[in-house]
C-alpha positions as CSV (number, residue, x, y, z in Angstrom):
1,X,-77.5,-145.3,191.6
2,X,-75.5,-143.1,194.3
3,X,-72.6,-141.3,193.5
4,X,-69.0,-143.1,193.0
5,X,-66.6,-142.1,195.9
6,X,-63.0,-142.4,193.6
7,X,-59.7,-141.8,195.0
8,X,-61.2,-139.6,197.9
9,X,-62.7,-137.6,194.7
10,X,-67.1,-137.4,194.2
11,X,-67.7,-138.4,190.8
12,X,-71.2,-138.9,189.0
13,X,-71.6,-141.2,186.8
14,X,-71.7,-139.6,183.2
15,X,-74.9,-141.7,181.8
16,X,-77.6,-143.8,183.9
17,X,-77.7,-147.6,182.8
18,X,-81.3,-148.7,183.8
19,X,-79.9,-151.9,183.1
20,X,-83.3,-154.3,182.6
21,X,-82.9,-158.6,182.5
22,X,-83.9,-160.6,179.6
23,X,-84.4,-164.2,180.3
24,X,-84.1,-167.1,179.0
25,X,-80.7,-165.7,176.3
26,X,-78.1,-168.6,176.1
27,X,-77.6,-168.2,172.6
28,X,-75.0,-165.6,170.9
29,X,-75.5,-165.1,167.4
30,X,-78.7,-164.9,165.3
31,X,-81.2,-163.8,167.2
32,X,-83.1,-160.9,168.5
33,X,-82.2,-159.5,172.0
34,X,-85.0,-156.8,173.1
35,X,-84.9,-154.2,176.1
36,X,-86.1,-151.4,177.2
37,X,-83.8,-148.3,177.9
38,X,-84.9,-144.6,179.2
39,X,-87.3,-144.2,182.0
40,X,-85.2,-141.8,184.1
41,X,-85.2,-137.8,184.8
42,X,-88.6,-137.9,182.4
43,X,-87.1,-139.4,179.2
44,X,-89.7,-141.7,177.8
45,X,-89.0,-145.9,178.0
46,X,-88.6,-147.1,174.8
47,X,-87.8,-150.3,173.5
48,X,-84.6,-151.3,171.3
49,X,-83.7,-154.2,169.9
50,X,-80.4,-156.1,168.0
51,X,-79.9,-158.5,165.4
52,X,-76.8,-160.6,166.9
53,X,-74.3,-160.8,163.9
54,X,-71.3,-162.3,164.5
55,X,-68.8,-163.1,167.6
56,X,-65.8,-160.8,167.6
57,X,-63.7,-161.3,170.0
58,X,-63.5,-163.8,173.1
59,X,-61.0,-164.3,176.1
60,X,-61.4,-165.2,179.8
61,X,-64.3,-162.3,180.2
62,X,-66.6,-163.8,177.8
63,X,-67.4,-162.6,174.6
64,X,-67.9,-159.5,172.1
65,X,-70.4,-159.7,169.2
66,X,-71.2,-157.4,166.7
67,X,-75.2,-156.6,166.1
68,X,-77.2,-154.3,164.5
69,X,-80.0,-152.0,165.7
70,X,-82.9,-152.9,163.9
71,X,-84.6,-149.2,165.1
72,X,-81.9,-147.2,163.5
73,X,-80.0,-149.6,161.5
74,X,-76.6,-148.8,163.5
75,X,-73.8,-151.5,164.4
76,X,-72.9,-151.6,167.5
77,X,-70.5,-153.9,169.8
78,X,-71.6,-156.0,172.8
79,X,-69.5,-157.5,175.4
80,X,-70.9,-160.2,177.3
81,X,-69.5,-160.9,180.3
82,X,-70.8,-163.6,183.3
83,X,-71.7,-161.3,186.6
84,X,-71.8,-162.6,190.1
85,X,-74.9,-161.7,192.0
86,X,-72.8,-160.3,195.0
87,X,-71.2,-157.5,193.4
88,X,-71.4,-154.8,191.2
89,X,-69.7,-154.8,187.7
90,X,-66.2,-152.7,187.9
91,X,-65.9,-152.2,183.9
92,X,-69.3,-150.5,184.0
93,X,-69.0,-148.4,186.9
94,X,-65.5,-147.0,185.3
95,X,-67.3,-146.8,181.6
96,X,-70.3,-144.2,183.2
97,X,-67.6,-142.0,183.9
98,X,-65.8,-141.8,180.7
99,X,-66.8,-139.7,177.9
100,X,-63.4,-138.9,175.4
101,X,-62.6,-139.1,171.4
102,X,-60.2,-141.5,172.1
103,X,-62.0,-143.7,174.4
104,X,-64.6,-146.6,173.8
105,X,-68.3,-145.0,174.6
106,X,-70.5,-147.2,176.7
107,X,-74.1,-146.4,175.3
108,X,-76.3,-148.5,177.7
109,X,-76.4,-151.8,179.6
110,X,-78.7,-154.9,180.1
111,X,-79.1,-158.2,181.9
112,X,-79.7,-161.5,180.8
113,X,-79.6,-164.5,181.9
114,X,-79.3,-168.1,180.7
115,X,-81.9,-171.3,181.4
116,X,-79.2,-172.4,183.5
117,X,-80.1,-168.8,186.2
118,X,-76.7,-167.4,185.0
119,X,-76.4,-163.7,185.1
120,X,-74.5,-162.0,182.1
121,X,-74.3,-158.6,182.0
122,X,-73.9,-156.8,178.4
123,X,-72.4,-153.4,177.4
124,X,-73.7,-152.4,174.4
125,X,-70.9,-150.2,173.0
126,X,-69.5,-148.1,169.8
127,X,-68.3,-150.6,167.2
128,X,-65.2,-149.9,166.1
129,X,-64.2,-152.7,163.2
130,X,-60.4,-153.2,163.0
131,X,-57.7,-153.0,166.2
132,X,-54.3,-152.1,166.2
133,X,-53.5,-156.1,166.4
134,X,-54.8,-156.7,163.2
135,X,-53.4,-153.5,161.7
136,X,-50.1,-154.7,162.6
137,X,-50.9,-158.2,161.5
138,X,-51.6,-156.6,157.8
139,X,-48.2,-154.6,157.7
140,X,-46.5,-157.8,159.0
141,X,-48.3,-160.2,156.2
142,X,-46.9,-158.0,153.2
143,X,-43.6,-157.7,154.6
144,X,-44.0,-153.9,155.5
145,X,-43.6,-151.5,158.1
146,X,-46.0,-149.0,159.4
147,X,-46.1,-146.1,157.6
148,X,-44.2,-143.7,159.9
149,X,-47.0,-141.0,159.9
150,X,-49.8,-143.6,161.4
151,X,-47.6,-144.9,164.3
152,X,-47.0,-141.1,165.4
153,X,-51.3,-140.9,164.5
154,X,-51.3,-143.8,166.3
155,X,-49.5,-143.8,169.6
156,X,-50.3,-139.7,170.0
157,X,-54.0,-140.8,170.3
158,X,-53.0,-143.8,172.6
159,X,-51.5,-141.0,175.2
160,X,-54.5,-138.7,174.9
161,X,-56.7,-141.4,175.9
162,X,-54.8,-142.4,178.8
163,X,-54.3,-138.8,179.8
164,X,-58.0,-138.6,180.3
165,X,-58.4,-141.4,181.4
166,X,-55.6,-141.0,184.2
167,X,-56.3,-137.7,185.0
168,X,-59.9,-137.0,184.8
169,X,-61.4,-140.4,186.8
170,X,-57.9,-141.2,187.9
171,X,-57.9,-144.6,185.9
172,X,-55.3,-147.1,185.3
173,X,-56.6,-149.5,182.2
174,X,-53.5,-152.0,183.4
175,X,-54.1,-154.3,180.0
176,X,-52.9,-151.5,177.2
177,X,-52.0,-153.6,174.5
178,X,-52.4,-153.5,170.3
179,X,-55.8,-156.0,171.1
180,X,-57.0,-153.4,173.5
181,X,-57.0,-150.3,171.0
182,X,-59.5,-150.0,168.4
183,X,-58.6,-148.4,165.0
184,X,-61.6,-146.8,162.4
185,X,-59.8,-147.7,159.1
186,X,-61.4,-144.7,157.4
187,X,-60.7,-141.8,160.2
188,X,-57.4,-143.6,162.0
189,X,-59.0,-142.8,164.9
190,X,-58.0,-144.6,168.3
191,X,-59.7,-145.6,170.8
192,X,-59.4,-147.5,173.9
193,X,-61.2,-150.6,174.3
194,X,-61.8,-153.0,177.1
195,X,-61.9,-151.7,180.7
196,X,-62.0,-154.9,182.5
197,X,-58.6,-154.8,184.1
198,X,-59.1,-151.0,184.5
199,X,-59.3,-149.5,188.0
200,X,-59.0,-146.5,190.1
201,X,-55.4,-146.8,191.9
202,X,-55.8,-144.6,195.2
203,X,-52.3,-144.2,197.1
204,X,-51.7,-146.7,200.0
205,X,-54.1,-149.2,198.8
206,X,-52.9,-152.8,197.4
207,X,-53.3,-153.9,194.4
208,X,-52.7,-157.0,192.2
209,X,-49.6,-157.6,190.8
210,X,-50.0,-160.1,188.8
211,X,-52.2,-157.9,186.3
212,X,-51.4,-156.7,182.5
213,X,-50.8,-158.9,179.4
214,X,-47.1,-160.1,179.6
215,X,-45.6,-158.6,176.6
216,X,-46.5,-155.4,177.6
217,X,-46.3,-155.8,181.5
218,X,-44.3,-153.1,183.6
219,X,-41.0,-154.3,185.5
220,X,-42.7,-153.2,188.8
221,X,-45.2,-155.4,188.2
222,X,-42.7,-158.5,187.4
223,X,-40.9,-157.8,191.0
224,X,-44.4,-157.7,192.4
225,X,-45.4,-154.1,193.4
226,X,-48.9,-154.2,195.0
227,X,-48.3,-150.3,195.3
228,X,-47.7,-148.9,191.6
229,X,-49.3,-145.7,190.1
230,X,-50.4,-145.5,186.6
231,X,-47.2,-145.2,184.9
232,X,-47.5,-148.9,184.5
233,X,-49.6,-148.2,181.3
234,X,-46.9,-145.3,179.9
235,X,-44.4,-148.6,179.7
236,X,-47.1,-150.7,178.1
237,X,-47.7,-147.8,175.8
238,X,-44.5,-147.9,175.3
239,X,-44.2,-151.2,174.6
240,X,-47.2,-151.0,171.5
241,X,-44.6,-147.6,170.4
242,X,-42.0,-150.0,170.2
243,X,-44.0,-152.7,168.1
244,X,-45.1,-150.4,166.0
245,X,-41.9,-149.0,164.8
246,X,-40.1,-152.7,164.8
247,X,-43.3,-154.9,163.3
248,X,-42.7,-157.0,166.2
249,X,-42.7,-156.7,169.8
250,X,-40.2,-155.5,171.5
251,X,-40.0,-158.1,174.7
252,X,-41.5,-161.5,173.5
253,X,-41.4,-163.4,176.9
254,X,-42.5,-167.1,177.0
255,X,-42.9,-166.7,180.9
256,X,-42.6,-164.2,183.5
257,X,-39.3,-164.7,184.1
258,X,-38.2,-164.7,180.7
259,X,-40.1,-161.5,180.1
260,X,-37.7,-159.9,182.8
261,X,-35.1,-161.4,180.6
262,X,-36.0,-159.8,177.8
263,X,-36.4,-156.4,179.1
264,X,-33.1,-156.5,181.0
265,X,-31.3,-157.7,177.4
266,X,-32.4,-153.9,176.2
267,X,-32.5,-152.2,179.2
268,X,-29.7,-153.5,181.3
269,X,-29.7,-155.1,184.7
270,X,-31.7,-152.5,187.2
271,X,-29.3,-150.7,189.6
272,X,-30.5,-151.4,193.5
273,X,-31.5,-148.2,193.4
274,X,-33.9,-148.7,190.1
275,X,-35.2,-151.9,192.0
276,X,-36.3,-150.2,194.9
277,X,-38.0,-147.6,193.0
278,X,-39.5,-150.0,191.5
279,X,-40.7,-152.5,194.9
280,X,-39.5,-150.9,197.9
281,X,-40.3,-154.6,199.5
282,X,-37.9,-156.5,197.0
283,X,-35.1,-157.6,198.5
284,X,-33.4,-160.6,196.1
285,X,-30.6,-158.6,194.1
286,X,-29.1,-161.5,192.4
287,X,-29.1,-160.5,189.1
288,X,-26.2,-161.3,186.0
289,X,-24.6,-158.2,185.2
290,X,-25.4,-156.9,181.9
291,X,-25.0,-153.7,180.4
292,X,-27.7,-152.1,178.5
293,X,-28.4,-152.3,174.8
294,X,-28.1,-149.0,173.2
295,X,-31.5,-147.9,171.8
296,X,-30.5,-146.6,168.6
297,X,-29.4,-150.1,168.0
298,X,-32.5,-151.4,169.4
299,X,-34.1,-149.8,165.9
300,X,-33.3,-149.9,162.1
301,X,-30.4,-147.1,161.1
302,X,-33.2,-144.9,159.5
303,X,-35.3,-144.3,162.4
304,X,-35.8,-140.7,163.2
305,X,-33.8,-140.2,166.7
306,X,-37.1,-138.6,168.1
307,X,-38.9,-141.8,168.0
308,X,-35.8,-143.4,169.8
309,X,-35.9,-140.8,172.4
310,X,-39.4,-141.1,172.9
311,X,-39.2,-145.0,173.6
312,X,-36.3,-144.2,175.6
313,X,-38.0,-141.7,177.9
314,X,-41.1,-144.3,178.6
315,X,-39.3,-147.7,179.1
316,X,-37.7,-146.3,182.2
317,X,-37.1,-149.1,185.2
318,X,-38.1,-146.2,187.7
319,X,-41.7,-145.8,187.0
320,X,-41.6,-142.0,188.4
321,X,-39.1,-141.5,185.8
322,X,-41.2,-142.0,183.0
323,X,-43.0,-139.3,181.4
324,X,-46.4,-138.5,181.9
325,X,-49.1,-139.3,178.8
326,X,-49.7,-136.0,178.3
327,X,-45.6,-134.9,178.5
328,X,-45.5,-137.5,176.0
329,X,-48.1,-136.4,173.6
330,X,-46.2,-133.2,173.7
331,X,-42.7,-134.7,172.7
332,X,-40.9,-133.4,168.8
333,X,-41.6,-137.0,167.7
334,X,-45.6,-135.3,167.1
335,X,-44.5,-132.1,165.7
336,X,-45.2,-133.6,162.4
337,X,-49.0,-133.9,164.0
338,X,-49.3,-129.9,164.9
339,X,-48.3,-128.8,161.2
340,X,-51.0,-126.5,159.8
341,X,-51.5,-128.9,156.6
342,X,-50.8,-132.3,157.5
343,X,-52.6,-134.9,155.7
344,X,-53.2,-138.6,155.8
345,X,-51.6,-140.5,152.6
346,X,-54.7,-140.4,151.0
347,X,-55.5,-137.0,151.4
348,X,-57.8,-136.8,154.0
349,X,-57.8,-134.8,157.0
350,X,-56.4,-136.2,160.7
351,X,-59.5,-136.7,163.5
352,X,-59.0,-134.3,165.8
353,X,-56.5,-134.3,168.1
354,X,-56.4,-131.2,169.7
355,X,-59.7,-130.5,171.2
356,X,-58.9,-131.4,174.7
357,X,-60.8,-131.5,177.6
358,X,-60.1,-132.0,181.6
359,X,-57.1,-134.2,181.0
360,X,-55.2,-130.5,180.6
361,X,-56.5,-129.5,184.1
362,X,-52.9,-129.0,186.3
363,X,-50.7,-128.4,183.6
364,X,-48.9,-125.4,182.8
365,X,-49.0,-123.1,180.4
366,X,-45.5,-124.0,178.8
367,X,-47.0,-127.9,178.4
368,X,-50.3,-126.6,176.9
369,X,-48.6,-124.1,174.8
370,X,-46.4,-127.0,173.5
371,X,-49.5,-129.0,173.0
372,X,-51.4,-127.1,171.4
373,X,-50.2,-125.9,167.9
374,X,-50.6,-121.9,167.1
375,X,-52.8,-122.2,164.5
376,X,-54.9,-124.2,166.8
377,X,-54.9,-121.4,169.5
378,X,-55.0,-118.9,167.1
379,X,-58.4,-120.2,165.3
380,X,-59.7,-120.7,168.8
381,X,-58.4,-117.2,170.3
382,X,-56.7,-119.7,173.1
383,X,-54.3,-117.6,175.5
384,X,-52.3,-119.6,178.3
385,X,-50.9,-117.3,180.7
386,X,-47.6,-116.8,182.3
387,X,-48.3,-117.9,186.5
388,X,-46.6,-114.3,187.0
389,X,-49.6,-112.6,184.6
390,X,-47.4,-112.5,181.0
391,X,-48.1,-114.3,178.4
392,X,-46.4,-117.4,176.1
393,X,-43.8,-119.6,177.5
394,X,-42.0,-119.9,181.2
395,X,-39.2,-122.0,181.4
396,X,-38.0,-124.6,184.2
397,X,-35.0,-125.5,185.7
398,X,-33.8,-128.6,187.9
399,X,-31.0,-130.7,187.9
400,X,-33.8,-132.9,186.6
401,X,-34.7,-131.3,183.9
402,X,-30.8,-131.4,183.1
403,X,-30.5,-134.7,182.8
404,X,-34.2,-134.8,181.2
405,X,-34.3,-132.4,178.7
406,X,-34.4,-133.0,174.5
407,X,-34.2,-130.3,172.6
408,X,-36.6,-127.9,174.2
409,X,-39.2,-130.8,175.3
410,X,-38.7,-131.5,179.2
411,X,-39.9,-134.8,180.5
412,X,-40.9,-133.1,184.2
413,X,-43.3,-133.2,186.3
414,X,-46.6,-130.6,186.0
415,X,-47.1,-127.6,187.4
416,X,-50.0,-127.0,189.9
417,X,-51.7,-123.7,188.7
């Protein structure tokens, strides 16, 4: 396969897919499925197969099973989705280039086909066995709210994974939602799932507008942007913040106007200003006049005011308003995360959260410092310098960092260094 031209960028894929065709496979569960993998840069061809267990998950796509190596005896997931002969599979070609802890892994890819010549292709993936959809569907059946410490576990992981994912292939997943994020009920590690929507937004192209699962669709998208960036998934993940901290979600539309009903109950009407921000081509301002709900009484009296500002700072009508995924992983509401001896409830240790990789590329050396706990750097000997040569923290000053700031996390823009 050539090299993927992204977003004027040269990227190579991060694992071949010598995807091979099995005929003849209209069934889904309880049988065999055989193919051969391997065959490239000298690695031997070898032949795998999987037990087809049971159907996890299906929507407009097609279908996810779970199966089981009969080789090695591991479970993995498969997604099964109908391919059209002309073109070549988006999800994949995004998939090869990802490779993060908080991020689904793609381990390789077949063909098959039915008796009626249809084409599915199959990513055989990491299983992962519960989402965040059915955590929160637990909490909600007992009557309970997320324990406080898991939706700060939670949603810290969430921004990781879309700082990679924004920063590193330049991805925009544009369906972030609870069903979407994939949660190991022993680790509490998350990943993102389901890449089907995903795509590589380069500026000046057009894109769809009608994308993204309503409850957790941007306002841009509502007044039909076509040119967005990939802040549209910072207000869906602020959207699952929201629903994880209420038990419910936060803008239940029943259409897509109601849904901008909904948002503008909390957020206000949008100012002409915010509108134009948000479509430069939108021109209908009749809109009722509301004023905005305040957000601490958006939430229950007892919720800690960092939580609030962090919803605050990421359902912003003016998408370059909102913070970045990696500003936000860096906000106080995650200082609890960065504590030398944090635990989970039952004792065990967090997965890691702080071994970062390219998503950190661009940003300065007060936002790493502030991402990064001491005791982290100090284990690792990690020193971030100072633009001018010294060492520790710079600061920043704007009139937008005025109106930004929260203590001493800034919601700005990174650095170039």
């Amino acid at each position: 396969m050539k090299d993927l031209r992204f977003a004027g960028r040269r990227w190579t894929p991060r694992r071949k897919c010598q995807a091979s065709v099995i005929e003849g496979n209209d069934q889904v569960t309880g049988h065999i499925i055989s193919t051969t993998i391997g065959g490239k840069n000298g690695e031997p061809k070898r032949t795998i197969s999987y037990m087809a267990e049971r159907v996890v998950g299906t929507g407009s796509f097609g279908i996810v099973f779970q199966a089981k190596c009969l080789e090695t005896g591991e479970t993995v997931a498969i997604k099964k989705v109908l391919q059209d002969r002309r073109y070549k599979n988006r999800e994949l070609q995004l998939m090869r280039l990802m490779d993060h802890p908080n991020v689904v892994s793609l381990k390789h890819c077949f063909f098959s086909t039915t008796s009626k010549d249809e084409l599915f292709l199959n990513l055989v993936m990491e299983y992962v066995p519960e989402t965040m959809y059915r955590v929160l569907k637990h909490y909600s059946n007992v009557n309970q709210r997320m324990p406080l410490i898991y939706v700060k576990l939670y949603t810290y992981q969430i921004f990781r994974g879309l700082a990679y994912i924004h920063t590193v292939p330049g991805v925009s997943h544009r369906d972030v939602k609870p069903q979407n994020l994939l949660v190991d009920p022993l680790t509490h590690q998350v990943k993102l799932c389901d890449f089907g929507s995903a795509k590589v937004l380069v500026k000046g192209e057009a894109n769809i507008a009608y994308i993204c699962s309503r409850y957790y669709r941007a306002p841009e998208l509502i007044f039909g942007a076509t040119e967005y960036t990939t802040s549209i998934d910072i207000w869906s993940a602020g959207c699952v913040l929201a629903e994880l901290l209420l038990g419910q979600p936060l803008f239940p539309g029943e259409n897509a106007v109601d849904q901008l009903v909904e948002i503008i109950k909390v957020l206000g009407t949008p100012t002409r200003e915010e509108i134009r921000c948000m479509n430069p081509s939108y021109t209908d301002f009749r809109f009722p006049q509301i004023k905005a709900h305040p957000w601490h009484k958006v939430f229950h009296k007892r919720m800690p005011p960092e939580a609030i500002d962090l919803a605050s700072r990421l359902l912003q009508y003016s998408p370059s308003l909102r913070c970045t995924a990696l500003e936000a992983c860096s906000h106080p509401f995650f200082d609890e995360l960065r504590e030398p001896n944090v635990r989970l409830p039952n004792g065990r240790p967090l997965p890691p959260l702080f071994n970062f990789k390219q998503e950190l590329s661009g940003a300065s050396p007060e936002l790493i410092n502030r991402l990064i706990p001491e005791h982290v750097r100090r284990q690792t000997g990690l020193i971030f310098p100072h633009p001018a040569g010294t060492t520790g923290h710079f600061s920043l000053t704007s009139s937008f960092l005025a109106r930004q700031k929260y203590g001493d996390f800034h919601c700005t823009k990174l650095l170039q260094i």
